[in-house]
C-alpha positions in Angstrom: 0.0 0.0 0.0 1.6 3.5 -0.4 2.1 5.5 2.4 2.3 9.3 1.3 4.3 11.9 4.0 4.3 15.4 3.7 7.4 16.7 5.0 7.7 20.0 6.5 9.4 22.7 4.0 12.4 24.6 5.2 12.4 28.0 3.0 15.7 30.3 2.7 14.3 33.7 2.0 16.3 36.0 0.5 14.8 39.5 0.6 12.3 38.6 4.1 12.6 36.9 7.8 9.1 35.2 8.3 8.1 32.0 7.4 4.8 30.7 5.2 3.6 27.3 4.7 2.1 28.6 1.3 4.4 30.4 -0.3 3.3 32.4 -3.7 6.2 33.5 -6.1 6.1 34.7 -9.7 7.8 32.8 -12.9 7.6 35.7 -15.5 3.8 35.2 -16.9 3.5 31.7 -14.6 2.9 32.9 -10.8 3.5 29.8 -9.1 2.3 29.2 -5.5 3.9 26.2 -3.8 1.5 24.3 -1.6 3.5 21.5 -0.2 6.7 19.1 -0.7 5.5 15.0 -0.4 7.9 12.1 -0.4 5.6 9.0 -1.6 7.7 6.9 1.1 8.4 8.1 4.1 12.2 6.6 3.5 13.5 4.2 0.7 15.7 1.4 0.4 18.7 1.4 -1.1 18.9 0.9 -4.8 15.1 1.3 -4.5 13.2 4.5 -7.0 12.8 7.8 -5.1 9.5 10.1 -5.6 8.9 13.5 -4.9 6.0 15.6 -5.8 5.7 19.1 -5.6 2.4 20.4 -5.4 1.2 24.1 -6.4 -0.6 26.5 -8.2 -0.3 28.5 -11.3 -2.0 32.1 -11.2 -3.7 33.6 -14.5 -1.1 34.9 -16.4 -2.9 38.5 -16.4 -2.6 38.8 -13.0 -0.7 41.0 -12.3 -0.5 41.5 -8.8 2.3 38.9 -8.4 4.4 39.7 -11.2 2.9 38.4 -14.3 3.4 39.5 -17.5 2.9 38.5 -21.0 6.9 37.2 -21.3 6.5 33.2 -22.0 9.1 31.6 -20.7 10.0 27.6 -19.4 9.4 26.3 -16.2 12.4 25.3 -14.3 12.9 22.7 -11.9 16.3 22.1 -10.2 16.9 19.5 -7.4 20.1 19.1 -5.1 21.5 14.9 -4.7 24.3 13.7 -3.7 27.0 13.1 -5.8 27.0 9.1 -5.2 23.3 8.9 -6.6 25.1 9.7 -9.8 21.3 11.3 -10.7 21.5 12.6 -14.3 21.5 9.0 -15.6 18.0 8.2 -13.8 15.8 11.4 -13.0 13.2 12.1 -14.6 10.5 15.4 -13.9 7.3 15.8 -15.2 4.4 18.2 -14.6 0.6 17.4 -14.5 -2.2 19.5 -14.4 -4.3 18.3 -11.3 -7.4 20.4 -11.2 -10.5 20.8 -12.9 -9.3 23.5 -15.5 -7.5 23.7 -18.7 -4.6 25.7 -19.6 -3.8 26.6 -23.0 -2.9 23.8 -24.2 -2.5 20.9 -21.0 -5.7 19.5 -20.5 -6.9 18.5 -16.9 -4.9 15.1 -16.0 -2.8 15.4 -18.6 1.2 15.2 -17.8 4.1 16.7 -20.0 7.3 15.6 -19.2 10.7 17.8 -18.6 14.1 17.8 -20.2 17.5 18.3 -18.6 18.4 21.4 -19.3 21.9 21.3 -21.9 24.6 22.1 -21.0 24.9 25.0 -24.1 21.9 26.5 -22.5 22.8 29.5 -19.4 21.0 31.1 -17.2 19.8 34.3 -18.7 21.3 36.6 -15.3 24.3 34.3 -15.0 25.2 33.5 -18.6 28.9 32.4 -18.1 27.8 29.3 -16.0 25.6 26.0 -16.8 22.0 25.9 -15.1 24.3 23.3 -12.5 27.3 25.8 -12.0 25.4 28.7 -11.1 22.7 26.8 -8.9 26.2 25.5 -7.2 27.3 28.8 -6.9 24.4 31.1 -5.8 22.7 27.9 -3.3 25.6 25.9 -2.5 24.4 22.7 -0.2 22.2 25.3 1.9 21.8 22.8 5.8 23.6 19.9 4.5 27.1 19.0 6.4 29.1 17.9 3.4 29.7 19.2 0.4 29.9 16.2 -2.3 26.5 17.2 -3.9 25.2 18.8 -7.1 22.6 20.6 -8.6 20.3 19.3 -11.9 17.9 21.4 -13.9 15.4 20.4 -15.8 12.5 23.0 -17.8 10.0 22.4 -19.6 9.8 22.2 -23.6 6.8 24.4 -23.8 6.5 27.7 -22.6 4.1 27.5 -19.6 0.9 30.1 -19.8 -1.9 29.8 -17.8 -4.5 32.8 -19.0 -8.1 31.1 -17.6 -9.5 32.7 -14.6 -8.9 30.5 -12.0 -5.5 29.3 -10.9 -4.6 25.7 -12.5 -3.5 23.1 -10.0 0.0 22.0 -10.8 2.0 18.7 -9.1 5.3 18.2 -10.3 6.6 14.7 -10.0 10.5 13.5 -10.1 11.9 10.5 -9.6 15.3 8.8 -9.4 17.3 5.5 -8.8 19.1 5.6 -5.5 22.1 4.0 -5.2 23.7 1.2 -2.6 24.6 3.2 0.1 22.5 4.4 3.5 22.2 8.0 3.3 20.3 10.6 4.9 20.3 13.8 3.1 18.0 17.1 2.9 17.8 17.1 -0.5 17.7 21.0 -2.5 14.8 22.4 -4.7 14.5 25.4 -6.8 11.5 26.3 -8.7 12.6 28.9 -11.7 11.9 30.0 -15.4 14.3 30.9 -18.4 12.6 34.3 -18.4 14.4 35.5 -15.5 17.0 32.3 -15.0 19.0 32.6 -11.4 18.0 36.6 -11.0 17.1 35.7 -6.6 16.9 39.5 -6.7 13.9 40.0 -8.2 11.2 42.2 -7.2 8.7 39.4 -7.4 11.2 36.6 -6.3 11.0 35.1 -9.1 13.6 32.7 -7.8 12.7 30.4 -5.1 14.7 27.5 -3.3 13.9 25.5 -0.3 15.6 22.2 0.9 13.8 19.3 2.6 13.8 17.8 6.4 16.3 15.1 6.4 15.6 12.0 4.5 17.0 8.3 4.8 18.1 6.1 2.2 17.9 2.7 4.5 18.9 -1.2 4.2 21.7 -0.2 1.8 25.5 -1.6 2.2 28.2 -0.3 4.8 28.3 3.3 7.0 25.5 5.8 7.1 26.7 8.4 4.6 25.2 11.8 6.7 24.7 15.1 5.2 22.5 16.1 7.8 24.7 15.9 10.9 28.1 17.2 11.3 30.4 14.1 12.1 34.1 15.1 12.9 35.7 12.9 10.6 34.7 11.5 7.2 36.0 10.3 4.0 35.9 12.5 0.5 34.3 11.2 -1.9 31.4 9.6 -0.9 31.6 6.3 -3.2 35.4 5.1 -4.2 36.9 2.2 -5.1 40.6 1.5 -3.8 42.2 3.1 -6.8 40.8 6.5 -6.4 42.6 9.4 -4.6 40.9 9.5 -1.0 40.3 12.8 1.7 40.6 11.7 5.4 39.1 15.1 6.9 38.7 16.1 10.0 36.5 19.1 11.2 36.8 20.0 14.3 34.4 21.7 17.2 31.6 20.3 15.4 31.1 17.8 18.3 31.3 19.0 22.1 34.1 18.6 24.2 36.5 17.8 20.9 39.9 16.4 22.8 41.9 17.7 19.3 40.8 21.6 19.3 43.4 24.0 19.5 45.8 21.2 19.1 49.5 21.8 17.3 49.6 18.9 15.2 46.9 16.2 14.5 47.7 12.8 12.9 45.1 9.9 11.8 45.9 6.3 12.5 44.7 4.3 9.6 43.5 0.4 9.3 43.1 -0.7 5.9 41.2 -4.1 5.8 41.5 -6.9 2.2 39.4 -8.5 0.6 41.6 -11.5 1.4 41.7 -10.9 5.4 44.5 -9.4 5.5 44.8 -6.3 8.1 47.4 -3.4 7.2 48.1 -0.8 9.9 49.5 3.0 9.3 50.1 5.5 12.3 50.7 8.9 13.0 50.0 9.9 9.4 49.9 13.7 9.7 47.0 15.3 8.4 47.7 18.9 7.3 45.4 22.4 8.0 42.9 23.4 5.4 41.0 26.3 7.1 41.5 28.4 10.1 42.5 25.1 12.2 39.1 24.3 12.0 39.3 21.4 8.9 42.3 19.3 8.6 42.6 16.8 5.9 44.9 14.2 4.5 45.3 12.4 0.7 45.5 9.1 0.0 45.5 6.1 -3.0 45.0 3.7 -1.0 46.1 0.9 -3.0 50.0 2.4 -3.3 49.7 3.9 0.2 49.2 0.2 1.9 50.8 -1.7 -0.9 48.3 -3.7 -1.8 48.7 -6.3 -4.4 46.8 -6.9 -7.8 45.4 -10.5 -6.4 43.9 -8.2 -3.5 42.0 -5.2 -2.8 40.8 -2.8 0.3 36.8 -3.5 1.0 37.2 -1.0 4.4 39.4 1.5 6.4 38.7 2.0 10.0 40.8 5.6 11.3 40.7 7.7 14.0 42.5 10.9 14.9 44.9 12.2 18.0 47.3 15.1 18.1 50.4 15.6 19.7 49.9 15.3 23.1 48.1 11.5 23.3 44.5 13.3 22.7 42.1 10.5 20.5 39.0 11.5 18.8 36.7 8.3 17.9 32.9 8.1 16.5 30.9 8.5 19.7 28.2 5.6 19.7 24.9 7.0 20.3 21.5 5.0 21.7 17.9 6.1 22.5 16.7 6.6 25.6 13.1 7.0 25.6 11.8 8.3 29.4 8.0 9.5 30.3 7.1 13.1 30.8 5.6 13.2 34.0 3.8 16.5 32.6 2.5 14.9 29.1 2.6 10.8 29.7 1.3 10.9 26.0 4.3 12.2 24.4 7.4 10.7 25.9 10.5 12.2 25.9 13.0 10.8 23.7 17.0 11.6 24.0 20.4 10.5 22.3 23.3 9.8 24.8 26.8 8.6 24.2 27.2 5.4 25.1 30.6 4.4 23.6 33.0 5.5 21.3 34.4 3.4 17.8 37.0 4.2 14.9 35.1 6.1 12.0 34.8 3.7 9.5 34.5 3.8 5.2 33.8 1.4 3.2 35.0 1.1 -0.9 32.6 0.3 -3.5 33.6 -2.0 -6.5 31.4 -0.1 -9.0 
């Protein structure tokens, strides 16, 4: 049976400081009001298809209290994966006209599908960059803690004018292949046209983007690959094999009471385990300052670094850091504790607490 969820929208304004549930914005002629963000699952298993819908309204086109006009122009729809989903190969968006009214030329229930937008094509206020590039540039990864993601575009092939008298009632659908991995991610939207392409300073905010609450890709191989949380050390990129160049990063102050903050020198002990069982140690491997002694990170190819023969390959490193004084920093193990509120017995109080600590842990992928 599906099980629809509507998750809670978290809007980054960029000219106001209140939020709205309902949030009505202008696309040139195609004022666009966006009613709600659903996930058809409430969380996915890996290597299963993900769906979103995005669910709205499109205004009269000669209304022209929220910025329409009679420019035509394509709808835009951008979203924000990680890198490891490898998206462009499987995503598909399409629109569908939902309510009772036609529109030009989409009948009620019918559905046109969308196009990635090529990469010859530019954003009309930002025409030195590709659609992706300058979503990268002017949204970045908005809440997420790492930064191995991308943007995709997609428009329609029409020009989208609504000029009936009521507004029409719009869902957009997109779905895409997830990959092996667990992941929990607050995936990126942007709703746009090629009438006024990446201009977020518009008058009628054209240019809208909002992110989701976090999301889980579940019952996939290896480590939780987190974009919501901020973990003090983690492995750049994502999805390697033992032949790719590797980041061991370390951030620190993210967690509280970091042993390694403010330290002089901070080195990462390194376990690299075969595919044939066998177990190769490296210590004190210095990891050198990237920013402010804030981020720290160290390269690797792993297969040269541990000498690893061609009958043999790594599957998983375990590492940890310390600095020059004896000072360790592990992964902290958390658990649930789940206690009654003598005030509300219905709602009970639930709270993480450490309960241990274990080496960070990455494991390689033979695709």
């Amino acid at each position: 049976m599906k099980k629809n969820i509507k998750l809670a929208l978290q809007w980054t304004f960029h000219f106001s400081f209140f939020l709205i549930f309902t949030l009505a914005f202008s696309l040139a002629c195609i004022n666009f009001f966006v009613e709600g963000l659903e996930f058809e699952q409430e969380q996915v298993n890996a290597g299963d298809e993900l769906i979103i819908y995005l669910n709205g309204k499109i205004a009269p086109a000669d209304d022209s209290s929220l910025g329409g006009g009679a420019t035509e122009s394509q709808l835009v729809v951008a979203i924000c994966v990680p890198t490891i989903w490898d998206a462009i190969g499987s995503l598909q968006m399409s629109y569908t006209n939902i309510g009772p009214d036609d529109a030009n030329y989409i009948e009620p229930g019918e559905t046109r599908a969308m196009i990635p937008i090529p990469a010859n094509e530019h954003p009309k206020t930002d025409p030195d960059y590709t659609w992706s590039q300058s979503l990268m540039r002017k949204c970045g990864v908005g809440p997420n803690r790492r930064d191995d993601m991308e943007w995709i575009a997609f428009r329609s092939v029409e020009s989208v004018v609504h000029a009936k008298g009521n507004p029409m009632d719009l869902r957009i659908t997109i779905k895409l292949k997830t990959t092996g991995e667990n992941v929990r991610v607050k995936l990126g939207f942007v709703v746009n046209n090629t009438g006024q392409g990446m201009n977020i300073e518009s008058a009628y905010n054209y240019f809208r983007l909002f992110w989701s609450k976090c999301y889980e890709i579940v019952n996939g191989e290896g480590a939780v690959v987190d974009f919501c949380d901020f973990k003090p050390g983690y492995v750049l990129p994502s999805n390697a094999t033992n032949n790719d160049i590797i980041m061991i990063k370390y951030a620190g102050g993210v967690m509280d009471n970091d042993p390694l903050v403010n330290s002089n020198q901070i080195f990462v002990n390194v376990v690299a385990h075969t595919q044939n069982g066998n177990t190769i140690e490296k210590n004190n491997v210095l990891i050198r300052e990237d920013v402010m002694g804030i981020f720290y990170s160290c390269a690797l190819w792993p297969t040269e670094y541990f000498g690893i023969s061609n009958n043999d390959r790594i599957i998983s490193l375990e590492y940890f850091f310390i600095n020059d004084k004896g000072s360790t920093l592990l992964d902290p193990v958390y658990e649930t504790i789940i206690t009654e509120d003598p005030e509300d017995p219905d709602h009970p109080i639930e709270e993480e607490i450490i309960v241990g600590y274990q080496p960070f842990k990455y494991d390689f992928s033979c695709r």
